[in-house]
C-alpha positions, 0 to 999 in steps of 0.5 A: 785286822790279825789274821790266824793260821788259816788266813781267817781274820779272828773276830770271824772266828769262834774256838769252841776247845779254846785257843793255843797260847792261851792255856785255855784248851778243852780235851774232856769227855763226854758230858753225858755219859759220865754219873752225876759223881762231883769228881768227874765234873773236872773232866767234862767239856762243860766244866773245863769250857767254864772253869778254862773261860773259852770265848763264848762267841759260838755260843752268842752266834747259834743263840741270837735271833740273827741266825734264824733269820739271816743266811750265813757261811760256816767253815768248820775246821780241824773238828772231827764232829765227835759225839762228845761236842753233841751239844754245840755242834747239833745247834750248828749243824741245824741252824736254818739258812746256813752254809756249812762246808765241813773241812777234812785231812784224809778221810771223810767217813769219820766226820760224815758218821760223827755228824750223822749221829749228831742229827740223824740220817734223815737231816744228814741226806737233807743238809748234804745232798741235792742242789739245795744241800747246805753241808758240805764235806770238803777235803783239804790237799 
């Protein structure tokens, strides 16, 4: 089974900007804040996900009926949990019965900020504290 840079193998893996060597990568702005002008469609996330044919496997994952029900273990790297990936990562962060461990370089209040604005304060304190948290924010050496 090919293995990538994090020693992960690949078919467990989902790249929701793309892949590097594939000259598929998605740097766009946010999808929401941008007028309904056709120009700036180029530039959003959505477009370049479509238009740059990114695996849509997190996708497949967060939309089947086996997330619901089954327990599952995310390991979320190299992501700041920035606003503009509201859409894919609110899915992630409520899916039920789902460990998320959350990896980060140097700081986590960036990441930490990012992901409560994605869910609010209330889902963040419940996902991430207590003996029965599921998100955790882990810092990578």
């Amino acid at each position: 089974m090919e293995a990538c840079l994090y020693d992960i193998p690949t078919i467990d893996m989902c790249h929701i900007h793309g892949e590097i060597g594939k000259n598929n990568m998605v740097v766009g702005i946010d999808d929401n804040e941008q007028s309904n002008d056709i120009f700036w469609g180029q530039f959003e996330k959505y477009y370049q996900k479509i238009h740059n044919e990114v695996d849509g496997s997190f996708y497949d994952f967060v939309n089947s009926s086996d997330y619901k029900k089954d327990d599952h273990e995310v390991k979320v790297i190299g992501h700041s949990f920035a606003i503009t990936d509201k859409h894919p990562l609110k899915k992630l962060l409520e899916m039920p019965n789902t460990k998320i461990d959350c990896y980060y370089y140097r700081d986590s209040s960036e990441i930490i900020r990012n992901a409560t604005a994605i869910i609010g304060k209330d889902a963040i304190l419940e996902k991430a504290l207590g003996k029965n948290g599921t998100l955790r924010f882990v810092q990578v050496s």
